[in-house]
N, C-alpha and C positions, 0 to 999 in steps of 0.2 A: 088932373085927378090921379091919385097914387093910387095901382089895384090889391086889392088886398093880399094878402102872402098865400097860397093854399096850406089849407091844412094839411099837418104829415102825422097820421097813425102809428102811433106803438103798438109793442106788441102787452103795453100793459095797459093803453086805449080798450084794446080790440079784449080782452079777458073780461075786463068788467063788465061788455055791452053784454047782453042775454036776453035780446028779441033779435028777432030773424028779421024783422023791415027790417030796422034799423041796419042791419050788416048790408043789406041789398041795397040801400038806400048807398051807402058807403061805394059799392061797388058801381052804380050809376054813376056817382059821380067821378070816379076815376076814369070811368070809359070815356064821360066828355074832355076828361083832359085829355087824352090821346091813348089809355091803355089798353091795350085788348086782352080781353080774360073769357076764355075760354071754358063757359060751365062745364062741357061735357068729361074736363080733364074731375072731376071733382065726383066720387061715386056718389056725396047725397046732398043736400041742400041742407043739413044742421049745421051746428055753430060752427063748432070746429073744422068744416073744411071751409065754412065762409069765410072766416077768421084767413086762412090760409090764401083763399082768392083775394082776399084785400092786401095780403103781404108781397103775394107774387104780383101783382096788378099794380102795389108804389113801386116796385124794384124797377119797373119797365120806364116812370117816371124821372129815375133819377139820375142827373145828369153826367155824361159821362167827362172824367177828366183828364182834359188835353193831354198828352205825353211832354214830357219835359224833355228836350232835345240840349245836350250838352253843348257848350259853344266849341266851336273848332279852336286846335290849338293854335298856339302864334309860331309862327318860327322863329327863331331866333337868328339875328342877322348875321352872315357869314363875315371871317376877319379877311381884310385882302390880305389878298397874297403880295410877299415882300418880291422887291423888283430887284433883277439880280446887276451890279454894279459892271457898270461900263470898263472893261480893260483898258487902257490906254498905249497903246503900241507903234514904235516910229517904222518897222520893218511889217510890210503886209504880211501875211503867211503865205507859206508854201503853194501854190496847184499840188492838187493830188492827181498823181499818173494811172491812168487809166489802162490797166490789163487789157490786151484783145482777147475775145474767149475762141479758146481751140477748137476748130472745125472737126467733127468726127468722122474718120472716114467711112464712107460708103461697104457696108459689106457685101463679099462676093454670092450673087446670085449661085446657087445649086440648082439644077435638074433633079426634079423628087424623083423619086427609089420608087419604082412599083414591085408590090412582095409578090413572091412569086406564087400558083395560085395551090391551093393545100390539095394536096395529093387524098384519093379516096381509100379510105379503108375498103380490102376487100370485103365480098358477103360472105359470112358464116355460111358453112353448109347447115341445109335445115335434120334436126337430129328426126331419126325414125318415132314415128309414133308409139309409144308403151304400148305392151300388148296385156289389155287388160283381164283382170284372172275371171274366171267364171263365176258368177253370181253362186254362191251356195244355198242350196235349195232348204227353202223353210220349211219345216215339220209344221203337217198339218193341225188345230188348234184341237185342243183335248175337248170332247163335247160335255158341257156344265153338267155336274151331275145333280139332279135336284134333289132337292131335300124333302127329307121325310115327313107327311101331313102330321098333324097331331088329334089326334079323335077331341074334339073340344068336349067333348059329355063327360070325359073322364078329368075335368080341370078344375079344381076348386075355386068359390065365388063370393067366401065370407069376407076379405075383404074389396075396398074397392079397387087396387091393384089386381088382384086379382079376377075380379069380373070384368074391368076393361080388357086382360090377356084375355077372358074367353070369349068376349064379344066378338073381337076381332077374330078369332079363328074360327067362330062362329059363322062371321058373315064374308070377311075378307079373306079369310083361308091362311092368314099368317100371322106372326109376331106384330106387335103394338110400334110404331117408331117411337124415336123419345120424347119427341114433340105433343103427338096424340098423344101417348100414355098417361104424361103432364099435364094437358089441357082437360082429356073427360074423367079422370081424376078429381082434378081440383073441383069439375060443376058436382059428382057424385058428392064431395065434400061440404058443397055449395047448398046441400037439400035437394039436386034435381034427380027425379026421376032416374030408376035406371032405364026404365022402359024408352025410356027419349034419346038415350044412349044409342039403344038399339036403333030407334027411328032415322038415329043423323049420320050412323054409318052407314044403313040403307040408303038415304037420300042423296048418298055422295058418287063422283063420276066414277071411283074406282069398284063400286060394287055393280053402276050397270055396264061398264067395260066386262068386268068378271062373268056375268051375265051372256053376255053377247058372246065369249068368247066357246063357254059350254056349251050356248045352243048351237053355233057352230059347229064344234067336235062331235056334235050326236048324229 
């Protein structure tokens, strides 16, 4: 009994089908032939990636064809080689006389030379130690002269450059750096309070150092 041919799906088969059995049905059967198809490669179960597991699933079917191995070459048969002609001669030839090779003579042994052994350079005399100059004596340092408070009552506040210089001499007893200046600036700019101004200079380490230091000096 002759077994039937399997059927081989096109890819113009597979366009027309449009039920979803039918394509899974398709893929049952390819498994029993020996394909392995891996649903999970497939993100959904509609046509078109069925379509596509039925394609990759014949590919795995079909059979692979043997490599075609060239024949070896032939060689081609070598010509002999021509035999060279018998001389024919009534007088033998000569013996070839034989050179004795010249003995070389022995050379005379010497008694090695021992060099004689190297004389020491005398020692330098060692030279006197510099006699070093006297350190010159440093002037003592000029004492800082501190600079002059500024009465903050007398500092204008209409802008807000301006009322951060007088917060600060206000509560820190000196000039603004450029960093703060810039910083509680831009919040007065910002809508904040100035009153908060005042609060965060207060709440900072250098105002209760400042602090500490006056009640000290009293």
């Amino acid at each position: 009994m002759i077994d039937k041919q399997p059927k081989i799906y096109t890819e113009k088969d597979l366009a027309n089908l449009t039920k979803r059995a039918k394509l899974l049905e398709i893929v049952e059967d390819l498994e029993k032939r020996g394909a392995k198809v891996d649903m999970t490669k497939y993100p959904s179960n509609t046509l078109k990636y069925l379509r596509q597991a039925v394609l990759d699933a014949q590919k795995q079917l079909e059979p692979t064809p043997a490599p075609i191995v060239p024949p070896a070459p032939v060689k081609a048969p070598e010509p002999p080689k021509p035999i060279p002609p018998i001389l024919k001669s009534s007088t033998p030839p000569p013996m070839p006389v034989i050179t004795p090779k010249p003995v070389p003579a022995p050379a005379p042994k010497t008694a090695p030379v021992t060099p004689p052994a190297p004389v020491r350079a005398p020692t330098p005399a060692v030279a006197p130690a510099p006699v070093q100059a006297p350190k010159p004596v440093q002037a003592p340092p000029k004492p800082a002269v501190p600079k002059p408070k500024i009465d903050w009552r007398t500092l204008p506040e209409s802008t807000p450059e301006q009322f951060v210089r007088k917060a600060y001499w206000k509560i820190l007893e000196r000039e603004p750096d450029a960093g703060g200046l810039q910083c509680y600036v831009s919040y007065i700019k910002g809508n904040m309070p100035r009153e908060q101004v005042e609060g965060a200079l207060k709440s900072s380490p250098e105002y209760a150092a400042l602090q500490r230091r006056k009640q000290a000096s009293k």
